[in-house]
Phi, psi and omega in degrees: 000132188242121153249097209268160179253103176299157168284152176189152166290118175269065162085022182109328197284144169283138171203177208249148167298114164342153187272359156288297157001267195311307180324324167310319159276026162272292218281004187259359184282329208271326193286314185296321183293326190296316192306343180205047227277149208261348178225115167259163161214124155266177210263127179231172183291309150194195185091027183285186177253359165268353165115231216219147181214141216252146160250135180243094168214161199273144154249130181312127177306152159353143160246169249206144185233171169177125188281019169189021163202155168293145137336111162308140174326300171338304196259005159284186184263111180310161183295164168243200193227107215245151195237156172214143190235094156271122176212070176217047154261127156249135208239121190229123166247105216224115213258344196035201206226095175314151161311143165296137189249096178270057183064352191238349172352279196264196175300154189264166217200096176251150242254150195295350159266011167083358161261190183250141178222142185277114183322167164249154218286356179262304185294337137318310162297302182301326209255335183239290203292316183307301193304333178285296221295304186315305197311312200303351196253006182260161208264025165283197158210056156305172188284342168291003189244006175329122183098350167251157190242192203206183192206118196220155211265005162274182220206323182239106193238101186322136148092020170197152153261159185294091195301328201189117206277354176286129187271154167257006169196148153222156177237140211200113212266188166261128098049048210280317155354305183286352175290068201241141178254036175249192173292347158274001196244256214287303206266004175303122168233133153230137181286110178221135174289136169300149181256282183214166178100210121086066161294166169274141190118330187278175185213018187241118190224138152235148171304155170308290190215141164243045156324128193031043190248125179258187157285144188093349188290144180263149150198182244172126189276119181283119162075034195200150204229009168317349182224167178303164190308110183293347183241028168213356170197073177271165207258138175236177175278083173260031178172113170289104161220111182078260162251020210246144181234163167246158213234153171265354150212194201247153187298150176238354160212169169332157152251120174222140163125229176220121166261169207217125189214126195158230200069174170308162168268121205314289204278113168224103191258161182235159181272131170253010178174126186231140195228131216241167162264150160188161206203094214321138183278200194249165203216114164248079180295178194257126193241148172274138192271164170257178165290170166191161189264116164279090201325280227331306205221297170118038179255181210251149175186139212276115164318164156254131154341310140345271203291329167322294126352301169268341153328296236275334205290322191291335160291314178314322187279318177297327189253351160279352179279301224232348173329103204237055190216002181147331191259028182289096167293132171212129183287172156201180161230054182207328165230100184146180174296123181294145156261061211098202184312116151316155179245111196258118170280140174243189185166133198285169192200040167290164161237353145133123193280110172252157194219143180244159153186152205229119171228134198199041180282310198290333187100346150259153177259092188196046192203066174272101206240172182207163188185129181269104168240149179321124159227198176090187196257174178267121178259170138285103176244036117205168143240133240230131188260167100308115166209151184262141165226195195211127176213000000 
């Protein structure tokens, strides 16, 4: 590894820079990098490439009927358990095409025998790009890490932007508040007429109408066996379109009549924390310019700022792209420096608040329901990083 010192004019003198000196053109390598960055990542509906991240939270089990005893604890349905799959960081790397070095490129430089010389594209990566490349690959997130991103549970982060208002992950517990063991929660009944469907062997029926009917919900015929035994195997709703509903198991006869559909609604999760992308700006601080060897004749001559500047944005993006000594960036949630926030799936960690209701709206008492809702405290069960590395 050579790390030189450029040379520049002081007032006529020629002299080699201080390594504060140099450090300015580390951090203006880091700013060029922000202006154009060769590993982006953005927010997509899913499928990203950096993989998948699981939200976990408990649903009230089924709920369980019985025309003259409540369902036993015992024989209810325990809460379950629902997975939602966030997979939406895409990670796109484009190294483009740096200036080319016929030797006469970068800065001049002198040699332990006094004489001057031009750096080589190695003595570049070592005294400026590598040196950039650390800073951009460390786990602050300052204006030295410009152009690279962190994951934070704000939406507004001084000294970053905003990737995308779509969170990349949220976590979400059940709702236990939203759960009740009156006539709006366990004792909600809507009454709906058959329409067409529901042959026996099948699980597809449609309805007069389905107002105010969700997924999860049970339902069940009074006094009819069309569907399997509502207090030892109920049947729930698993998928609405339009009026047509899908059944979680299939009819043991024709469907005729009026069914009675209700209970809690399984899943009712509330969000407890959504974690955003973002991705720090740049700093355009004040940089020393260095000498370079002027082919034509081979006198010494002060870069324009300009070109300097575009040297360092075409190197910096081909070697955070395309390195193949080290100096590669690539984001995960698996190897590499946390970035921000960790993203924590929490998850209640009850084994299930059972509840009764006696629905006796009709005027017989032939209607006893039980139902198991999320209860407990939020453990963790896993946390999850954005991280960057450099290889």
């Amino acid at each position: 590894m050579a790390i030189r010192a450029p040379l520049y004019y002081d007032a006529g003198d020629l002299k080699e820079m201080t390594t504060a000196m140099v450090d300015t053109i580390i951090d203006q390598c880091v700013y060029q990098y922000s202006l154009d960055t060769s590993v982006s990542l953005s927010i997509v509906p899913s499928g990203g490439s950096l993989g998948s991240l699981t939200d976990t939270r408990q649903q009230a089990g089924t709920v369980s009927t019985h025309q003259s005893s409540f369902p036993t604890e015992a024989t209810t349905n325990e809460p379950t358990t629902v997975i939602i799959t966030y997979d939406k960081i895409q990670q796109t790397v484009s190294g483009g095409s740096p200036t080319s070095d016929s030797g006469w490129l970068w800065p001049a430089y002198r040699r332990s025998d006094k004489n001057i010389q031009a750096m080589t594209l190695q003595d570049v990566k070592d005294t400026f790009l590598h040196p950039a490349i650390n800073l951009l690959a460390a786990a602050t997130t300052t204006s030295a890490q410009a152009g690279t991103y962190h994951i934070s549970t704000s939406t507004s982060v001084g000294g970053s932007t905003l990737v995308s208002a779509t969170p990349v992950f949220v976590n979400t517990q059940a709702d236990t508040a939203a759960y009740t063991d009156d006539a709006a929660g366990l004792g909600f009944t809507q009454k709906k007429q058959y329409a067409s469907g529901g042959t026996s062997g099948t699980n597809i029926v449609t309805m007069n109408n389905v107002t105010s009917i969700t997924v999860g919900m049970g339902i069940w015929r009074q006094n009819n066996t069309t569907l399997p035994d509502r207090s030892t195997s109920p049947t729930t709703i698993t998928e609405i379109n339009g009026n047509t509903l899908t059944l979680s198991q299939n009819f043991t006869a024709q469907a005729s009549g009026e069914y009675r559909i209700g209970g809690e609604a399984l899943d009712q999760p509330t969000t407890v924390t959504s974690y955003y992308l973002h991705k720090i700006n740049g700093v355009n601080n004040s940089t020393n310019i260095p000498l370079y060897i002027r082919q034509s004749d081979n006198h010494l001559q002060s870069y324009t700022e300009a070109n300097l500047k575009t040297y360092l944005k075409g190197w910096m993006k081909k070697t955070a792209a395309d390195s193949s000594d080290g100096f590669k960036i690539a984001y995960s949630y698996t190897t590499g420096t946390n970035r921000g926030s960790g993203m924590a799936d929490t998850i209640l960690s009850g084994t299930g608040d059972y509840q009764t209701f006696q629905y006796n709206a009709d005027g017989g008492i032939d209607d006893y329901r039980a139902q198991e809702f999320p209860n407990g405290t939020a453990s963790t069960a896993n946390t999850w990083y954005l991280k960057i590395n450099k290889s």
